[in-house]
N, C-alpha and C positions, 0 to 999 in steps of 0.2 A: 614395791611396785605401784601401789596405790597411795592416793591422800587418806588418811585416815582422819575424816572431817572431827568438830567436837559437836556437832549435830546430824548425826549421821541423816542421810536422804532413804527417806521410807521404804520409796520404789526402788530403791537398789538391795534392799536388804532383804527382799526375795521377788527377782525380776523375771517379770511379768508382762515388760512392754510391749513383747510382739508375741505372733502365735507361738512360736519356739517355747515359750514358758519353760522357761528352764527352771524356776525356781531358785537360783543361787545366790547367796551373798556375794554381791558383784565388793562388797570393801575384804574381801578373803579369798576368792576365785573369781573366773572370769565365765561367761555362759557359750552358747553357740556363736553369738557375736565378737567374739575376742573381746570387747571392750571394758575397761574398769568403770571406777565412779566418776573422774575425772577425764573431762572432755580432748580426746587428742585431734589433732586437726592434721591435712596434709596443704592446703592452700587456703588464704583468706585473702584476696585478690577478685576484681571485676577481671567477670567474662564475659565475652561478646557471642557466646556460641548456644547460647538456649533459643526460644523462639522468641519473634520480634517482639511481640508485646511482653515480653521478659525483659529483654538484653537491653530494649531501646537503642539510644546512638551510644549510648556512652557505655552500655555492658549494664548485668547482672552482679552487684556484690557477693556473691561466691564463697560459699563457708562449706569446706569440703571436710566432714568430720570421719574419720577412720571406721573400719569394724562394717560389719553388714548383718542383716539377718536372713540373707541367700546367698545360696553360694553358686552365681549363674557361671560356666564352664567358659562362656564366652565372654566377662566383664573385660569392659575397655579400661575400670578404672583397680584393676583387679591389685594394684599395689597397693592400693589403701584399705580395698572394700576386704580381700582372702590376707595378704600380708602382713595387715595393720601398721603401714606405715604410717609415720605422723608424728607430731609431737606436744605430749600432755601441756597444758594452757598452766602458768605457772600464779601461785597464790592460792593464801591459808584456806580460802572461802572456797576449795573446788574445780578454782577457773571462772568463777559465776563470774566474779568483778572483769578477767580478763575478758570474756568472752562478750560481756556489754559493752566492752571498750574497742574489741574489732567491731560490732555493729555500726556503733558511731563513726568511728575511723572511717568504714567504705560509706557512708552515705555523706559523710566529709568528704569524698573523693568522687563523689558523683552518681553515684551507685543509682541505678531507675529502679529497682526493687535490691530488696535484702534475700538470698537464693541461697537458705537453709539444703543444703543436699547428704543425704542418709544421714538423719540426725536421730531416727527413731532412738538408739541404744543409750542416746544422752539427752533423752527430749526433760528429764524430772530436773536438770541442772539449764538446759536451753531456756524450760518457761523462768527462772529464777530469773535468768538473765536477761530474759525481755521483760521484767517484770520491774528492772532497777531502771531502764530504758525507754519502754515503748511511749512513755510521754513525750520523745523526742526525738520518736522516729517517724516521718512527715513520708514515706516510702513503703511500698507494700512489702510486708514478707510475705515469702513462698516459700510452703514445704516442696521439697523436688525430692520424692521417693520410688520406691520400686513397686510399692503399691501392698505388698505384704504386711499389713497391718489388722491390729485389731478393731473393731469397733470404738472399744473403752479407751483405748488409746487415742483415738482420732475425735473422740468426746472431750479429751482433758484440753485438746487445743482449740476448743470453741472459744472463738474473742481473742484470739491470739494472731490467727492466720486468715489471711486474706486471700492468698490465691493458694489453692492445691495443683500440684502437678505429679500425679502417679503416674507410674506407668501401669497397664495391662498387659501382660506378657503372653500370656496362655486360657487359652478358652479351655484345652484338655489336661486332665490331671498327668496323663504318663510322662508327656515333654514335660510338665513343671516339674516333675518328679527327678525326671532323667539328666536335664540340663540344668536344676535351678535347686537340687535337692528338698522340692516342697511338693509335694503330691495336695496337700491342700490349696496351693497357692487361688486356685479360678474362684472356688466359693468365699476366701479371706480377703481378697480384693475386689470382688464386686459389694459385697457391703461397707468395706470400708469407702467405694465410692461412693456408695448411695449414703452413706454417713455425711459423705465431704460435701456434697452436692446439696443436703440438706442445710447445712451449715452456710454456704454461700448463695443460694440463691441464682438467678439469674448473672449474668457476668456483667460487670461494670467495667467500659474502657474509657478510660480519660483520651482525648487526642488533643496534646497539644502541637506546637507549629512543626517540633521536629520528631513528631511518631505516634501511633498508638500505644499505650500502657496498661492493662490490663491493674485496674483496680481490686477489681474481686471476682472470682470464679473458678472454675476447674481447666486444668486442660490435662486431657487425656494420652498420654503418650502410648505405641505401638511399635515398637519397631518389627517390621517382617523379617523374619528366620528363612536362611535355605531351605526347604523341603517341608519347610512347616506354612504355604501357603493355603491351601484348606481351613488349618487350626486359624488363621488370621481372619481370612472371610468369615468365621463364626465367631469368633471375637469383634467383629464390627456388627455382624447382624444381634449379639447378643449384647451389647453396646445400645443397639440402636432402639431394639425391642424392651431392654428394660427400662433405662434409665430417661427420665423428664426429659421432653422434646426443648430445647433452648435453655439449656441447664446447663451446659458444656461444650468443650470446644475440642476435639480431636488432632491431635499431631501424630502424623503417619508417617511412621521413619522409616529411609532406606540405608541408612550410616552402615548394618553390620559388617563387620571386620572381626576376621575368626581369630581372637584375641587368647591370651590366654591359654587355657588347656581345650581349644575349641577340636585342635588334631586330635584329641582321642575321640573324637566323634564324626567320623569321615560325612556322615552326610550334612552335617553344619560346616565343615572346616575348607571352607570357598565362600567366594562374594555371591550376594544374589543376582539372579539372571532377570533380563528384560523381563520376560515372560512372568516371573513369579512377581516382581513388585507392579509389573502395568497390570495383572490381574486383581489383585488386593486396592489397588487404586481404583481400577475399574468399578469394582465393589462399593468401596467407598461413595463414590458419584452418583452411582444410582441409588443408594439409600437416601443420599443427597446432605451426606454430616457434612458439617461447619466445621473449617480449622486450618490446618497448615499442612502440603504434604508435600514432603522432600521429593527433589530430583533424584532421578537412583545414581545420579555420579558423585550423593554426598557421604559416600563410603569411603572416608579420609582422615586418615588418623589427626588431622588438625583439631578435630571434634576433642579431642583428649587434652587438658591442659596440663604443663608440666608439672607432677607434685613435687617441687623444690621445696617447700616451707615458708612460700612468698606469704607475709604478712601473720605470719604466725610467730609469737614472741617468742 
C-alpha cells in the first residue's frame, strides 16, 4: 500500500503533524488522516475559483492532496478530504521528484501562484519537493488549509510559504466538535494563525496591468454556517481583537451547500438565509476588516472542481 522509501522520512515514522498526534508509522499504518508516506493527489490543474488576488486572470496552480485532519460533516470537497480519493505520485524517491515536476508544469502553464490545498499530512515530502525547486519558482506558494494546525508545524514552513490562507471555522468548541470532530479546533487555530501572521508580516500585493497578486500575507477565510450566525460574529470580533491591526486580510464566505453528510444535521442541512449572512457581514463593516466578502448567491456548487485526476501522473 505504501512506498517503502530506503531513507525512510522521520516525521512519518511517528506522526505528529497536526494536533491529531496520532503517533503512527505512517510506512506500516495509516493515522486519522487516511494518508501514507507517499503523496496522493486528486487534481493538479489551475483554478480560477479562490480569491482574486489568488486565482488572478489566469487561476491558481491547484494541488489538491487527499486525506484531511477534520472530518467537517459538510465538506464540499468530501471525496478527497473523508474518501481519500486520489492517486499516489509515482517514483522510487516518495513522489518528492514527481511532485517538483507538477510545480513546474503549472507555473509553465501560467499559474499566478502555486495553491498547495490540505497538504498538512504530506507537508515532510512537500518541503523536499520545493526544496529541489524553489530556485525556480518565480510565483507565490500558498498553503490553502483548514486552519487546524500545530504551531511546530506551521514553524517547519518558515521560508517556504508566502501567502497563508486558513480558514477559521468556529469561534466555539461544541460546533467544532459537533460538525468538524475537533472540539479543540478555536484554540489550535488561533495560534496557528498568530504563528502565520508572524511569519509574513504585513501583506505585499504586486499590481500588475492585468490584476492584483498577493505576494505575501494572510488571508483569513470564514465561511458562515446555518444557524451558527452568533458563533461567526465572535469569530470576527475575536479576529479583530487579537490578531495585529493590517496584518491580514479576511474573506467572508457565503458558498455553504449542505454537502455531504450535512442531512444528519437538520439545522445546517439548508442554504443560508438573507438575514444570517447580511448580519455577519454587517459585523464585519463595522469592525471595519479589510478583505473579500461574497455575495450570498455564491452558494454554487461551481466552487467545487472536478476531482478527475486532471494533471496527476
Amino acid at each position: 500500500m505504501m512506498t517503502q522509501n530506503q531513507h525512510p522520512i522521520e516525521e512519518y515514522l511517528s506522526c505528529r503533524l497536526c494536533p491529531r498526534a496520532c503517533g503512527v508509522n505512517r510506512y506500516k499504518t495509516t493515522g486519522f488522516c487516511g494518508a501514507g508516506t507517499v503523496p496522493k493527489l486528486a487534481r493538479a490543474a489551475l483554478h480560477l475559483w479562490e480569491e482574486p488576488c489568488i486565482s488572478g486572470k489566469r487561476g491558481s496552480g491547484a494541488v489538491f492532496f487527499s486525506g484531511c485532519t477534520l472530518r467537517c460533516c459538510f465538506c464540499q470537497n468530501f471525496s478527497l478530504s473523508h474518501e481519500n480519493f486520489g492517486r499516489e505520485l509515482p517514483g522510487a524517491d516518495g513522489g518528492v521528484s514527481s511532485l517538483s515536476d507538477i510545480f513546474l508544469r503549472l507555473q509553465d502553464e501560467g499559474a499566478e501562484t502555486l495553491n498547495l490545498v490540505t497538504p498538512t499530512q504530506y507537508l515532510p515530502t512537500v518541503l523536499r519537493s520545493l526544496d529541489r525547486v524553489k530556485h525556480r519558482l518565480s510565483i507565490p506558494i500558498v498553503l490553502n488549509c483548514g486552519g487546524y494546525e500545530t504551531v511546530e508545524t506551521i514553524r517547519l514552513l518558515n521560508g517556504y510559504i508566502d501567502v497563508y490562507l486558513p480558514d477559521f471555522k468556529y469561534a466555539d468548541s461544541a460546533p467544532a466538535k459537533r460538525y468538524s470532530a475537533a472540539k479543540d479546533y478555536p484554540e489550535r487555530a488561533l495560534a496557528a494563525l498568530t504563528e502565520m501572521i508572524a511569519q509574513c508580516g504585513e501583506e505585499e500585493i504586486d499590481t500588475p496591468p492585468e490584476g492584483e497578486i498577493l505576494k505575501r500575507g494572510v488571508i483569513i477565510r470564514h465561511m458562515v454556517l446555518p444557524s451558527l450566525r452568533k458563533d461567526s460574529i465572535t469569530v470576527l470580533n475575536l479576529l479583530h481583537d487579537t490578531l495585529p491591526e493590517h496584518h491580514w486580510l479576511l474573506s467572508l464566505m457565503s458558498q455553504y451547500t449542505p454537502f455531504y453528510k450535512a442531512a444528519l444535521f437538520p439545522e445546517i442541512n439548508r442554504r443560508l438565509t438573507s438575514f444570517e449572512y447580511d448580519s455577519v457581514l454587517k459585523e464585519a463593516r463595522r469592525l471595519d476588516l479589510r478583505g473579500y466578502m461574497q455575495a450570498r448567491t455564491s452558494a454554487k456548487e461551481e466552487y467545487t472542481p472536478p476531482f478527475d485526476l486532471s494533471g496527476v501522473p
